[in-house]
C-alpha positions in Angstrom: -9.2 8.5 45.0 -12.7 10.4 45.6 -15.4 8.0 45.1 -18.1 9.0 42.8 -21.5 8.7 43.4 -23.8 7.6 40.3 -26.4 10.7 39.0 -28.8 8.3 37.4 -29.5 4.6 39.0 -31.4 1.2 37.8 -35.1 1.4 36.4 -34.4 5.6 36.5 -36.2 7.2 33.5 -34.3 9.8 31.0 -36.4 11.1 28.2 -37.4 8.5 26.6 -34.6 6.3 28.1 -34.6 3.6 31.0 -31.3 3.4 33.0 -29.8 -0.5 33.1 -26.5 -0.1 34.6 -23.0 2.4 35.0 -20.9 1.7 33.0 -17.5 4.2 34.0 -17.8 6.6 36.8 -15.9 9.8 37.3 -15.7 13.2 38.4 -16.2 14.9 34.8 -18.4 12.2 33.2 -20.6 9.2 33.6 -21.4 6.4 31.1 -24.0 4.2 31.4 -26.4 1.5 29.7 -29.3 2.9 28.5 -32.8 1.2 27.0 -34.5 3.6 24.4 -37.8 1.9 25.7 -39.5 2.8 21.8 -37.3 0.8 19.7 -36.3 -1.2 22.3 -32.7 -0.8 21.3 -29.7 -0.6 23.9 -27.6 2.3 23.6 -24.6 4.4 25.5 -25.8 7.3 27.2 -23.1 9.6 28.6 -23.4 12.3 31.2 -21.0 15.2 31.8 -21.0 16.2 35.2 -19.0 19.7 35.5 -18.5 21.5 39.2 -19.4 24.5 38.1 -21.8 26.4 35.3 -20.7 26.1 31.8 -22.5 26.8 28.6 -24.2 24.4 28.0 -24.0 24.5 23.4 -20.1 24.5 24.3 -20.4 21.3 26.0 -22.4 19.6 23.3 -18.9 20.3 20.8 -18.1 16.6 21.0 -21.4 15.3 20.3 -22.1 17.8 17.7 -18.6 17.6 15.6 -18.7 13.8 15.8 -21.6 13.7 14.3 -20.7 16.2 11.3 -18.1 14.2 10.2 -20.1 11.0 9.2 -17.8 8.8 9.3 -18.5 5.4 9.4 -15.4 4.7 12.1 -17.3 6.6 14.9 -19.5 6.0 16.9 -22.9 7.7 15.9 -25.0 9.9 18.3 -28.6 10.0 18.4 -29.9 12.2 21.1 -29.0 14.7 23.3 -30.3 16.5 26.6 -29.8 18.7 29.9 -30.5 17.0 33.2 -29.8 19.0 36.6 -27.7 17.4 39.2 -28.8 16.5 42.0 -25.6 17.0 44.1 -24.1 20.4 42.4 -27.6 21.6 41.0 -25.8 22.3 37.8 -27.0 21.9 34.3 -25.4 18.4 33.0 -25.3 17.8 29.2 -26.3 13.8 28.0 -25.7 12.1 24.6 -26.6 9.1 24.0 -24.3 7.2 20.9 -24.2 3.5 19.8 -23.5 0.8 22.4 -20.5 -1.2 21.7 -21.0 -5.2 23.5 -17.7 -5.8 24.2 -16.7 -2.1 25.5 -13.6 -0.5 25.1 -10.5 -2.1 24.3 -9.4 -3.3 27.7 -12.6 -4.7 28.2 -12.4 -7.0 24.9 -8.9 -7.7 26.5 -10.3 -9.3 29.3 -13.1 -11.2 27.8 -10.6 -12.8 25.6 -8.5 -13.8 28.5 -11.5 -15.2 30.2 -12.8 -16.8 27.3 -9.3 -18.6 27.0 -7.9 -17.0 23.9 -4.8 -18.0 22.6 -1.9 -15.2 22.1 -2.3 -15.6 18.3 -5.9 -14.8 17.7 -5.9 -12.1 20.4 -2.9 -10.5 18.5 -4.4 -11.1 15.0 -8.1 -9.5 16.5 -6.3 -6.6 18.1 -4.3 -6.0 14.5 -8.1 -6.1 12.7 -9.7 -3.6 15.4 -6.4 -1.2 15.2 -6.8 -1.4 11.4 -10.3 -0.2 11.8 -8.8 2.9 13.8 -6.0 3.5 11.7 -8.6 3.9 8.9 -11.4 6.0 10.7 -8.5 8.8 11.8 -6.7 8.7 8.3 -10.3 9.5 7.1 -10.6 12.6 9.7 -6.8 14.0 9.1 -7.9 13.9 5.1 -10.9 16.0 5.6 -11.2 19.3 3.7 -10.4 21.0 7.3 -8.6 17.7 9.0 -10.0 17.2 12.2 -7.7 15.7 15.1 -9.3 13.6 17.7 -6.9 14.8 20.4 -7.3 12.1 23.1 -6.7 8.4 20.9 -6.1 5.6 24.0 -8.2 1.8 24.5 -10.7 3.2 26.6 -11.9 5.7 23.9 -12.1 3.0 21.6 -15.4 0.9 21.6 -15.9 -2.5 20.1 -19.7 -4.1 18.6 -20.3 -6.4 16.8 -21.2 -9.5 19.1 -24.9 -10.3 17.2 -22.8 -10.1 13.6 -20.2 -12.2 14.9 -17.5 -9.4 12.9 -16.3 -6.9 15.6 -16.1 -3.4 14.5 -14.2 -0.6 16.6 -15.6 2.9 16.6 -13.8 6.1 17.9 -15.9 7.7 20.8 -15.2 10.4 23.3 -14.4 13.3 20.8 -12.3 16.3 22.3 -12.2 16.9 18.8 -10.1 19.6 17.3 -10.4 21.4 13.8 -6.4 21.1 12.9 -4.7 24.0 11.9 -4.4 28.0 13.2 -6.8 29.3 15.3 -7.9 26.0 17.4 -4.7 25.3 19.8 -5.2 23.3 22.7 -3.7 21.5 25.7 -5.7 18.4 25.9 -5.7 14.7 26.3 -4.5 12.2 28.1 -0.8 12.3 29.2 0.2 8.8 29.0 -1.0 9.1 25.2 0.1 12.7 24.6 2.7 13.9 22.1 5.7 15.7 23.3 4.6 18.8 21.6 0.8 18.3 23.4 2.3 19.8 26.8 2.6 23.3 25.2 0.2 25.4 23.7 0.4 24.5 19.6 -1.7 23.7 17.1 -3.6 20.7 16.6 -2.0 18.2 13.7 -2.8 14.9 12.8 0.4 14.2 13.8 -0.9 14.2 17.6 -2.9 11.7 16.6 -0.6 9.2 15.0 1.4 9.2 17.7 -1.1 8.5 20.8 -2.2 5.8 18.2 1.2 4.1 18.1 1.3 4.7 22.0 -2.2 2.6 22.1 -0.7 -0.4 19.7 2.5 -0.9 21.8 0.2 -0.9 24.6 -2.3 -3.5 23.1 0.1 -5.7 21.6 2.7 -5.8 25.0 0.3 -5.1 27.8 2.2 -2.1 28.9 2.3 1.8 27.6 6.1 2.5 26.2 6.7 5.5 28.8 4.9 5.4 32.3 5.2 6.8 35.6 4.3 5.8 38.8 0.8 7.6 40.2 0.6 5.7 43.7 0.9 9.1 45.8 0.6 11.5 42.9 -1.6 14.8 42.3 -2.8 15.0 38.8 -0.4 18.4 38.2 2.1 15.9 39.0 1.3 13.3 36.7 0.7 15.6 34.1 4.6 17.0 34.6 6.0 14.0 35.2 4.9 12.5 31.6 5.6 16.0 30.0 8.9 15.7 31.1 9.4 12.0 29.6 7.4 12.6 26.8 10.2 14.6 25.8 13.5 13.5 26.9 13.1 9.8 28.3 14.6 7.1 25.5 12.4 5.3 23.9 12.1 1.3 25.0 12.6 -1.2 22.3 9.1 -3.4 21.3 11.1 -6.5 21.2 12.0 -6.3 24.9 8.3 -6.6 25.6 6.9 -8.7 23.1 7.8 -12.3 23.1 6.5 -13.2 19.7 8.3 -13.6 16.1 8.9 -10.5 14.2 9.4 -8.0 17.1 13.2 -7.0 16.2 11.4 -5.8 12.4 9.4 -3.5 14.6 11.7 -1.6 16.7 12.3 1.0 13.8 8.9 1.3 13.3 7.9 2.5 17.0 11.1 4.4 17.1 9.9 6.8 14.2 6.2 6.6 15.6 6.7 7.9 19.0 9.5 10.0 17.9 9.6 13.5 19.4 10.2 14.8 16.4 7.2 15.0 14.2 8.5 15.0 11.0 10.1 11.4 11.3 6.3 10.1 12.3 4.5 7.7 9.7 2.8 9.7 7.1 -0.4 7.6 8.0 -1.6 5.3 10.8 -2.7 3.0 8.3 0.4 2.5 6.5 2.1 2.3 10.1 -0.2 -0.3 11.6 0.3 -2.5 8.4 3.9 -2.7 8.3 3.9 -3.4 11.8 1.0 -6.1 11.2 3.1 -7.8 7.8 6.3 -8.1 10.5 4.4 -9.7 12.7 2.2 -12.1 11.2 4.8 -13.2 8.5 3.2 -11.6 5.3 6.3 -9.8 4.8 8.6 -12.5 4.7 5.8 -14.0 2.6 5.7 -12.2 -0.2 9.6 -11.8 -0.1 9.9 -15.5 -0.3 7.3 -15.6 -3.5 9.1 -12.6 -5.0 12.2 -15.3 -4.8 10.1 -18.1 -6.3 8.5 -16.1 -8.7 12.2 -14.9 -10.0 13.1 -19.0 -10.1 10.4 -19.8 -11.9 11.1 -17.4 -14.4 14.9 -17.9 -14.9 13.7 -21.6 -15.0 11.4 -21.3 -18.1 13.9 -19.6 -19.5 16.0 -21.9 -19.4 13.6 -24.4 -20.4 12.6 -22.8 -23.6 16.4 -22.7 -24.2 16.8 -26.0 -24.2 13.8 -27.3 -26.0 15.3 -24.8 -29.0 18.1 -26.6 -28.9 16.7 -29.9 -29.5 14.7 -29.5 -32.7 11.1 -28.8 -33.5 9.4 -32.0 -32.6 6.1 -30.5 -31.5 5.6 -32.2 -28.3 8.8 -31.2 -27.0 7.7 -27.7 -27.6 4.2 -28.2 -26.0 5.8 -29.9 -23.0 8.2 -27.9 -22.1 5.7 -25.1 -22.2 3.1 -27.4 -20.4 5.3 -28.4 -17.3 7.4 -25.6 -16.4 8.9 -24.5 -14.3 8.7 -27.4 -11.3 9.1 -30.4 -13.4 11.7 -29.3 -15.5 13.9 -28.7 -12.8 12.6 -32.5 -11.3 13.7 -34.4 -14.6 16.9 -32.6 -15.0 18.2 -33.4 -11.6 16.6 -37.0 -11.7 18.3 -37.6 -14.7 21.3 -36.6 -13.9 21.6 -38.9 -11.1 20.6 -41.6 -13.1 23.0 -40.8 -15.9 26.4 -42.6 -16.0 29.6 -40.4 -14.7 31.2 -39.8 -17.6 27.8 -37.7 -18.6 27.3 -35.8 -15.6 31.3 -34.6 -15.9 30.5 -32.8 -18.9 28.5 -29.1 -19.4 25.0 -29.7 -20.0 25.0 -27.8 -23.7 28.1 -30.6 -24.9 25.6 -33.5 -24.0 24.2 -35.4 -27.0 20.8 -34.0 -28.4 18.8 -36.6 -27.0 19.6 -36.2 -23.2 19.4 -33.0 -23.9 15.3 -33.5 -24.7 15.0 -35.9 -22.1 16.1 -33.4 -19.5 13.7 -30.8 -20.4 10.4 -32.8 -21.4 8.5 -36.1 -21.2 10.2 -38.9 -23.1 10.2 -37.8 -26.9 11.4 -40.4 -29.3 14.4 -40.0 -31.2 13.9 -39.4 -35.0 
């Protein structure tokens, strides 16, 4: 790989900015740490370095449409600027946006495996950051004109939040695209790209929701769905290879690749997400990354389970009220048997029944005499 030589260094001044460190370095753009030396605030600052001449307003489309939307999600930019490389002697645009402490998301990765995080909280974190996402691109795809990201992957997604002790995860990088006919593009990443990406179409949220679900199988196993191998390989090559699987190769199962409970309820989900059919993809991110977060964590089976308790309880009181009918109006009964339902009825009947000679527990409850009858549904109520 050609190595890439830094435009700005340490202590170097920009505007009103003092360079800390790089942060990513490559042949089309450079991130680093910036200090805005008059409010003393860190902040992102990140260069494009084109080879050749380009105009220079088309080149500030990413800054200038994330900012339009306003969205809380992304990450918000506050300056921008033309510096001349030193090496190509071409005009280079700079932005400078939020800075996020923990980076991207492979970056949080590996500060919570250094900081000894347990599979649990990393997976519950990474279900609250993807949530975030989900939100922030439902938001975009809802707009008046929708507006589709175009390249959704970890290392476009940056994470704050270290001095609030809440992390947040805001959408950088914008190739942004205004959906629908007249903007039709090619890009993004291929790993992350839809089948449909690799020829010329229009942009659709529906891009979108499927690099997203390409990013939480990712996250949540460690490894993309579909890869290829890119020891020896041009980009062209890469960039055919993954259009030609994008397309055609099966889809893997999650629960080969995730060793945690839940992961067989997931499989369906992924196979509609990163279907290459677009019509059978989640209507949302959000509702996608939720289902796949209830399976998961257990909150599915959770509230099926109360659903069946809550139907128990029910059939139990009325039962309950049944019985105390039956036995008369002494008004405690009633009050009790309102008053303890529907656990404790269902304690003193079978208690009782135990208890009660064999002869009694041979015949149907309604045949009993009155008084067992009130004893089984209320606290002891003396007989008249």
């Amino acid at each position: 790989m050609r190595r890439v030589h830094p435009v700005f260094h340490y202590g170097e001044t920009v505007d009103d900015y003092s360079v800390v460190r790089p942060l990513f370095l490559a042949e089309s753009v450079q991130v680093y740490e910036v200090l805005n030396t008059h409010l003393q605030r860190t902040e992102c600052l990140k260069l494009l370095t084109p080879r050749h001449p380009l105009d220079v307003s088309s080149q500030w489309d990413e800054a200038r449409r994330a900012s339009q939307t306003g969205h809380p999600g992304i990450v918000p930019v506050y300056r921008t600027g033309v510096v001349r490389s030193p090496t190509t002697s071409v005009n280079c645009p700079w932005f400078t946006m939020a800075y996020g402490e923990y980076g991207d998301l492979y970056r949080l990765k590996d500060f919570m495996d250094e900081s000894g995080w347990d599979p649990v909280r990393q997976r519950d974190t990474f279900l609250t950051l993807l949530t975030q996402v989900a939100g922030t691109l439902d938001g975009l795809h809802r707009l008046d004109r929708p507006v589709v990201h175009g390249d959704i992957k970890p290392g476009n997604i940056v994470v704050s939040g270290h001095r609030s002790g809440q992390l947040r995860a805001l959408i950088s990088d914008f190739g942004l695209n205004m959906a629908g006919e007249g903007h039709r593009s090619m890009g993004g990443t291929p790993a992350y790209m839809a089948p449909e990406c690799f020829e010329e179409s229009a942009a659709h949220p529906t891009r979108d929701r499927y690099a997203f679900a390409v990013m939480v199988f990712e996250m949540l196993c460690g490894r993309r769905p579909l890869e290829v191998g890119t020891d020896s390989a041009h980009s062209w090559e890469i960039y055919t290879a993954y259009a030609d699987i994008q397309k055609h190769a099966p889809r893997p199962r999650f629960s080969d690749y995730y060793p945690g409970a839940g992961a067989r309820s997931v499989d369906e989900l992924f196979r509609r997400a990163l279907s290459v059919n677009p019509a059978e993809r989640p209507e949302s991110c959000t509702a996608f990354i939720t289902d796949i977060g209830d399976a998961l964590t257990g909150a599915r089976r959770r509230r099926r389970a109360k659903k069946a308790v809550v139907a128990g309880a029910a059939a139990l009181i009325v039962v309950g009220g049944g019985a105390a009918l039956a036995t008369g109006s002494h008004p405690r009964a009633r009050f009790t048997c309102r008053a303890h339902a529907p656990a404790r009825m269902s304690w003193r009947a079978s208690t009782l029944l135990r208890r009660a000679p064999d002869s009694m527990r041979s015949k149907p409850l309604m045949s009993r005499p009155r008084r067992t009858r009130t004893w089984m549904f209320t606290r002891a109520v003396p007989s008249r």
